[in-house]
N, C-alpha and C positions, 0 to 999 in steps of 0.2 A: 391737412385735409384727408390723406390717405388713411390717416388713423380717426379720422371723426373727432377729432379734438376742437375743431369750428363750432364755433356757438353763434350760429344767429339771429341775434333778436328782434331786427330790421328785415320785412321780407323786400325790403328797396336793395340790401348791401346781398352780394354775391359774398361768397366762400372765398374766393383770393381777397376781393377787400377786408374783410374780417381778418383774412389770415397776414397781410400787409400791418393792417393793426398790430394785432398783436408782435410782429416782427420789428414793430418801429417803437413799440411800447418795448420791448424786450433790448433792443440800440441803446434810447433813451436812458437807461438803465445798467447801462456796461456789461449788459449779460453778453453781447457780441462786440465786437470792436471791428472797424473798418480798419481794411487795410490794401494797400495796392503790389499786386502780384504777376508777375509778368505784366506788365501795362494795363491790368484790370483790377477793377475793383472787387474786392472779397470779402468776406467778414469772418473772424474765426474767434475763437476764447480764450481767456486770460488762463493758463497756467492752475492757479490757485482756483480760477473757479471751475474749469472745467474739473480737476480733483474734485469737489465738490459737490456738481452737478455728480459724478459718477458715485461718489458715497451715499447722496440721496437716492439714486436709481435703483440701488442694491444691484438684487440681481436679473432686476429689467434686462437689462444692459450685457453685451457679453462683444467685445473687440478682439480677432483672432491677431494675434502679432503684437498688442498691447496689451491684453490681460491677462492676467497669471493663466500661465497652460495649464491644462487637467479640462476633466469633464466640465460639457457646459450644464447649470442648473436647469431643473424641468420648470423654474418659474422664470427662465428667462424669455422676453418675447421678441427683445432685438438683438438682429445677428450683423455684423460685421466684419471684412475682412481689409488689413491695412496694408498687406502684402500681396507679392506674388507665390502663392505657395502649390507646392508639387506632392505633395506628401497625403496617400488617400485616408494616413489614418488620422488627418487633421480633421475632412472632412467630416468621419463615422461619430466623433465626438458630439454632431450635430441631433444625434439619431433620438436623445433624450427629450428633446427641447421639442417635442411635438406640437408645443401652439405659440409657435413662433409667429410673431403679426409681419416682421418684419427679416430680408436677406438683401444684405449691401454686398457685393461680392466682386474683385477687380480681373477675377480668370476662372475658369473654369477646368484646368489643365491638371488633369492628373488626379482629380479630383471627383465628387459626386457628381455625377451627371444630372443635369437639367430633368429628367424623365422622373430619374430617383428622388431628387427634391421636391419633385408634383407631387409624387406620391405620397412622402412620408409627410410633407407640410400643406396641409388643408384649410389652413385659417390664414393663413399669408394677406396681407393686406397691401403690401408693397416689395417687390420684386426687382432689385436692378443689376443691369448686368452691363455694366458700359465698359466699353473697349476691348469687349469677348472677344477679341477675334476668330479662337476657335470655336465658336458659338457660330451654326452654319443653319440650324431650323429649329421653329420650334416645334414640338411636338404637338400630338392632337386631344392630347391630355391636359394640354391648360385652361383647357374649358373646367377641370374639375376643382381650380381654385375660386369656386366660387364668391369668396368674398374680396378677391382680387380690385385695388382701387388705382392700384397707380404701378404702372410696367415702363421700365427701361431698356430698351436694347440698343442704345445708340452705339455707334464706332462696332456694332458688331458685322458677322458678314453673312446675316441671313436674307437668305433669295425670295423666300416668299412666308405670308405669315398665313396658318393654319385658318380656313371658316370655321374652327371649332370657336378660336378668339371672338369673335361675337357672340357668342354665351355669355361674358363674362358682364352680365348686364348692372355690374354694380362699379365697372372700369370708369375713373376718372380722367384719369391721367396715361397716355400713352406716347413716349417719347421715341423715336426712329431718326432721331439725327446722323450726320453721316453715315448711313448703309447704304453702301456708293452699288451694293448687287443686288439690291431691292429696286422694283420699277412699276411695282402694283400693288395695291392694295384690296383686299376680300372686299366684292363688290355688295355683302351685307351689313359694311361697316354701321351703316345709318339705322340697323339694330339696337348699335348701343347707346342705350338712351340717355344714359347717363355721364356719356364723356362731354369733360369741359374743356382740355387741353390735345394737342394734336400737335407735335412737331416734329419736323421732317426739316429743319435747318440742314443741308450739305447733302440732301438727298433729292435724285432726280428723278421723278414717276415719268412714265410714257400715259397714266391717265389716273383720275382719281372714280371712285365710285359714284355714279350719277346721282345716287339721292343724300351723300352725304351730305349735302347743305342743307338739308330738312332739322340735325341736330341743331336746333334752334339758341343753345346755352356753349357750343360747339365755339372754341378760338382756338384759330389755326394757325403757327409759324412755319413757314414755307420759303425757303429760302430763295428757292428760283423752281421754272420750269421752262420746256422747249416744247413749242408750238409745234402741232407736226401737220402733216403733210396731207396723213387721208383722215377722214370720218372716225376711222378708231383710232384713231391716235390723239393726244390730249390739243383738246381746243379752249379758245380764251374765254369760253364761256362756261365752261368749269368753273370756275373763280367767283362768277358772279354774284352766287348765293354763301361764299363763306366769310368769316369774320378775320381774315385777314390780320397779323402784327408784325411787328418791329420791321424787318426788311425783306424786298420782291424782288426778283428780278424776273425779267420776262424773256427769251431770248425766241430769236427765229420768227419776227412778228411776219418777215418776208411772206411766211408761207398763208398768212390772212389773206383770203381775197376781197372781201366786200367789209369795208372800212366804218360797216354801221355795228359789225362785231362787234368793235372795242366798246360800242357802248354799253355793251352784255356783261363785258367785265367789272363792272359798275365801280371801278376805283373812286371818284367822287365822294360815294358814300363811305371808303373805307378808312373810318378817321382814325385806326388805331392802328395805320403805316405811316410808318417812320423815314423809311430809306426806300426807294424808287431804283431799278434799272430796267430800261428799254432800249431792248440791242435786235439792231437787223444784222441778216448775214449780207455783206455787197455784192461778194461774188454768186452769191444766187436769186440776187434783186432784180427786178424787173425794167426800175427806175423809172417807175410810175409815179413823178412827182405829186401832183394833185391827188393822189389814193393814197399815197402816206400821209401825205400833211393831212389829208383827212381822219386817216388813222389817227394820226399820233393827237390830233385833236378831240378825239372819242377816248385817247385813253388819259382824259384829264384825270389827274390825280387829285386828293384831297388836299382839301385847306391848310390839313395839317400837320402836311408832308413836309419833313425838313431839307430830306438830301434826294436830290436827282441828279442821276446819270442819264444819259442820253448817246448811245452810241451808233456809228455806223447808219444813221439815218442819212437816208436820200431825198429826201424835199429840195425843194430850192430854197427853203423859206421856215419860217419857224410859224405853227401858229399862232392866235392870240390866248391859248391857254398860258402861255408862259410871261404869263404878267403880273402884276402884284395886287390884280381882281383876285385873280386864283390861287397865287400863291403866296399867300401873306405870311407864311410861317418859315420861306425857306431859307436856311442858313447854308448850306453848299450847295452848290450848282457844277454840271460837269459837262460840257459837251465835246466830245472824242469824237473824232475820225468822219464827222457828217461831211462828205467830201463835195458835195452837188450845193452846199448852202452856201447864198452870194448876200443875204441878210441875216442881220444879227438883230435879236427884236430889243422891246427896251425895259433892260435887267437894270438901270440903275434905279429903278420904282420900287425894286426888290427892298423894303428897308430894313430885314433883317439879316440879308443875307453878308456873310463874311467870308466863303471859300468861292473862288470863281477861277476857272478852268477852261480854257479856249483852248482846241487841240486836234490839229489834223483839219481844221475848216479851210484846205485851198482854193475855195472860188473867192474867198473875200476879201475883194478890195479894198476897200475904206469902210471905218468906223468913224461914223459922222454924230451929230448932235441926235439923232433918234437912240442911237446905244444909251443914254443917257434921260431919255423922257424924256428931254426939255426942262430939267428940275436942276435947279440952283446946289441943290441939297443930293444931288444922283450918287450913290452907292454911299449910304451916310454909313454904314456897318460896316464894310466890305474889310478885311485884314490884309489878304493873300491874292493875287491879281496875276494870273499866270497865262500869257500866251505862247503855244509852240506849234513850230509846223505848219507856218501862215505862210505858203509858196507863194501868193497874189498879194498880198498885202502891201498895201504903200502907203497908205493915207492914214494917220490916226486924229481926228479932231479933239482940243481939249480943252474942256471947260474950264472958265474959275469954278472954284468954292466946291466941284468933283471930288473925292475919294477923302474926306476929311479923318477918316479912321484907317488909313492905307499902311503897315506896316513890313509888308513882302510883296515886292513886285520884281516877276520875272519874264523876261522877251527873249525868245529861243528859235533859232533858226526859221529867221523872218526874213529873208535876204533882199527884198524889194522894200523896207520900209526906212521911209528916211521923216528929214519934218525933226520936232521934239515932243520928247516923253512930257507928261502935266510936271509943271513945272512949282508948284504949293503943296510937298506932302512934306504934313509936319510932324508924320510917326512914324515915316518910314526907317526903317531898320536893315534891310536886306533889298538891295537892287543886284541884279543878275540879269546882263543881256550878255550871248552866246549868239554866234555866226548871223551878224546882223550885220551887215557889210555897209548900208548904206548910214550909220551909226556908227560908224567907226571914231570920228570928230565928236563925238558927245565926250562932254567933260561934267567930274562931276558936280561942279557947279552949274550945271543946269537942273538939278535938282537940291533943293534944301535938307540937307541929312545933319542928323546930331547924334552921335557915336553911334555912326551904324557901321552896317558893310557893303562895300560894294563891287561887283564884281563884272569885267568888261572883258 
């Protein structure tokens, strides 16, 4: 996209869908190969073809730490570096290459300076600079890359970014992930008219620019924010108007007063979140039961939200957002440390859900037939089934024909719960109960296992 190589013939498809396309046509075809890397998925090139691809590029193409050293050619237009290099007269080598589209580069150290590279590179289409650390500002000369489409500066450690950057009215793409000393953003951002991308994953603003959500073609990844305290400091209605992806978290709802808020945040409509967190702080709650539950019922999420955490809430009670009206899509659920909740509402309706987390709820006494809906069939999906930190607990009631897909269940310092565990799981794999005192007598034939493990 940053190079305009998107062809769209559909004015229905957007530039990512086309460019999805073409990346799954290019899969399809072994031009990339999956592969999993640190516990994430990646895709990279066969050996023989990337040779290949580089013989076709000629001298497109120029890899500093991979390509033969010497001058780089003046028809090259991508620049790369694969190392960390210190040496300035690696950089000067760049000086010919004046219409370069493109600078991939993993430091800045010892090297041309960011000022010096505005200068001599005017046609730059894409710019990255990730995990610069010593990359501390940018200058007020990046306004002069005009044809500027797509900017990196994540993992770097700049404090604030130049009003010149809104010039760059042809900027697609602007990625700010982790700049853990960045906390604002140029309140002319909603200038750029042509940004489609915006992320700020592991970055934490004290407020965003009031009319950015005007950017109408604008997807936002925003990893978390903290609610503050006065007027200028970032409130939940910020959020309202942006398009929101993958995962939120919201922290400090404590500091909301009037619970009609959250319905500003318009989560509901936000169907391209993935993963949900909603954390109060206790110790500076007020413990206005009925104003949170109210909250936390304003901040219903969408349909097609899969993973919700839930922390530190003080309700006594859970709304009825958290039922399988509203939430038909979720697969993990988490609720930590809500220390004031004496009901648990009813998650086994949930029928897609397979991670479930009860953690820190000590008012709850008993899990009765309501935990459950009333459904012959309650938690048909469910895998992993973990309770911990249940100081009140005594009573578990347990249906037939419950947890038919149960394969980890763990009960961790429950010290008042006695009774027995569901007694028909017939996939379970992994039992773990830990400082359950009134369990002590449980044998594991009170459960049905076929080479699992169990741990008492």
């Amino acid at each position: 996209m940053a190079q305009n190589f998107l062809q769209c013939s559909k004015h229905s498809e957007s530039p990512e869908e086309i460019g999805e396309q073409y990346f799954n046509d290019l899969l399809s075809r072994s031009f990339f190969q999956q592969s999993i890397w640190h516990n994430r998925t990646c895709f990279l090139m066969h050996d023989l073809l990337n040779d290949l691809a580089k013989y076709v590029s000629g001298e497109m193409c120029y890899r500093l730490g991979v390509d033969r050293p010497g001058s780089i050619p003046t028809t090259t237009r991508h620049f790369s570096m694969t190392k960390n290099l210190v040496e300035y007269d690696e950089y000067r080598i760049l000086c010919d290459a004046k219409r370069l589209r493109t600078v991939q580069a993993i430091s800045m150290y010892g090297g041309m300076s960011i000022q010096e590279l505005i200068s001599n590179f005017k046609c730059l289409r894409l710019l990255s600079f990730p995990n610069c650390s010593n990359l501390k500002e940018e200058p007020d000369s990046i306004a002069d890359l005009i044809h500027l489409r797509s900017l990196d500066l994540s993992g770097t450690n700049i404090i604030r970014l130049p009003d010149s950057i809104c010039s760059l009215y042809n900027l697609q793409v602007l990625m700010l992930n982790d700049c853990i000393l960045l906390k604002e953003l140029p309140s002319t951002m909603h200038e750029l008219s042509n940004l489609r991308r915006l992320e700020l994953m592991m970055t934490t603003l004290r407020k965003v620019p009031v009319l950015l959500g005007k950017l109408k073609n604008l997807q936002v990844w925003w990893g978390g924010f903290e609610v503050g305290k006065r007027s200028s400091e970032f409130s939940i209605q910020q959020i309202g108007e942006l398009d929101l992806h993958e995962n939120l978290s919201i922290s400090n709802l404590e500091n909301i007063v009037d619970p009609c808020d959250g319905l500003t945040s318009d989560l509901k409509n936000k169907t391209h979140l993935v993963g949900l967190r909603l954390a109060w702080d206790l110790k500076r709650n007020n413990e206005d039961s009925i104003k949170e539950r109210e909250l936390l019922e304003n901040l219903q999420p969408s349909r097609h939200l899969e993973h919700l955490l839930i922390t530190s809430y003080c309700g006594t009670q859970f709304p009825g957002c958290l039922s399988d009206k509203f939430l038909l899509n979720m697969v993990s659920l988490r609720l930590y440390n809500c220390k004031y909740c004496q009901w648990l509402p009813s998650l086994g309706l949930l029928t897609f859900l397979k991670h479930l987390e009860i953690d820190g709820l000590e008012q709850i006494e008993k899990i009765d037939v309501d935990f459950y809906g009333n459904s012959f069939s309650a938690f048909a999906s469910l895998e992993t089934l973990i309770f911990n930190d249940m100081k009140e607990w005594e009573e578990w009631q347990c249906i037939t024909g419950a947890f038919p897909s149960l394969k980890a269940l763990s009960v961790t310092d429950c010290p008042k719960l006695r009774g027995h565990l569901p007694e028909h799981l017939p996939h379970i794999r992994i039992l773990s109960i830990d400082r359950c005192e009134q369990l002590v007598t449980l044998t594991p034939k009170a459960v049905e296992i076929e080479d699992g493990d169990i741990f008492i």
